[in-house]
C-alpha distance (Angstrom), angle and dihedral (degrees) to the residues before:
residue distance angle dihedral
X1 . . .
X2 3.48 . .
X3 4.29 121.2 .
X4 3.32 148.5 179.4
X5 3.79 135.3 -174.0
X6 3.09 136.3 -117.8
X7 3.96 127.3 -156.8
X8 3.41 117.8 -117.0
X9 3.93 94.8 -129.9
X10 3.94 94.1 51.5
X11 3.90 113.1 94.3
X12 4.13 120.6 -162.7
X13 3.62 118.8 -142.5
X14 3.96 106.5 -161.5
X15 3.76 144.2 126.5
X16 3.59 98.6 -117.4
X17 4.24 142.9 62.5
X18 3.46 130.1 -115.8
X19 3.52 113.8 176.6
X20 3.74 116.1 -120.2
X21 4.15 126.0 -153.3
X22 3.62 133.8 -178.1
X23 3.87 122.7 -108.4
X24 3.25 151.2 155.0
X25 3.93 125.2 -104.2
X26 4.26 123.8 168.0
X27 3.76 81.5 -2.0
X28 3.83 94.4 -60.6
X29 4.34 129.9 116.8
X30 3.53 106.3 -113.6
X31 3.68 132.2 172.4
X32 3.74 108.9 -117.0
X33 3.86 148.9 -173.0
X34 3.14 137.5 -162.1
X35 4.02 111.4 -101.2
X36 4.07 94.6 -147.5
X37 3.73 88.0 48.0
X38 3.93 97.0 45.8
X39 4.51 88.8 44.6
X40 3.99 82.6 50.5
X41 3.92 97.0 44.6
X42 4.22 89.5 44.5
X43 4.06 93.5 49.7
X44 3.48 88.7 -140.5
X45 4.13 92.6 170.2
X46 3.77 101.3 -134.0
X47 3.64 140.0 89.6
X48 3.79 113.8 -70.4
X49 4.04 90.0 -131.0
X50 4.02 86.1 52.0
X51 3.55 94.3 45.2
X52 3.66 96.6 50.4
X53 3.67 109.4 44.1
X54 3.96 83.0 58.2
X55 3.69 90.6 50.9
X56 3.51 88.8 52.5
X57 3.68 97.5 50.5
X58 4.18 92.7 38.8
X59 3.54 87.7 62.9
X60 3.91 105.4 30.3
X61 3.69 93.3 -123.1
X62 4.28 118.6 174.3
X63 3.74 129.6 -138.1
X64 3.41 111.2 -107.1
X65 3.56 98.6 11.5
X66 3.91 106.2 58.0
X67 3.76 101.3 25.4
């Protein structure tokens, strides 16, 4: 499964549901969703593998520490 987090503090404004679950990342409870889910939910019109790798880099996320 693929995640991200999502901070506490941040709210999302938006017309659609993405389900959100509790887990643990670096050792820490974090709200999560699932990545395919949220790429699906946004209609962002490009390959999930495309999308995500520029996420990733956009944002300066880690392997096994973000997601």
């Amino acid at each position: 499964m693929n995640a991200i987090a999502i901070s506490q503090t941040q709210s999302i404004e938006s017309s659609f549901s993405v389900p959100v679950f509790q887990g643990i990342l670096n050792g820490i409870d974090e709200s999560l969703v699932d990545a395919r889910t949220l790429h699906k939910a946004l209609h962002v019109g490009r390959r999930f593998a495309t999308w995500i790798v520029e996420r990733i880099k956009e944002y300066g996320f880690v392997e096994n520490q973000d997601f």
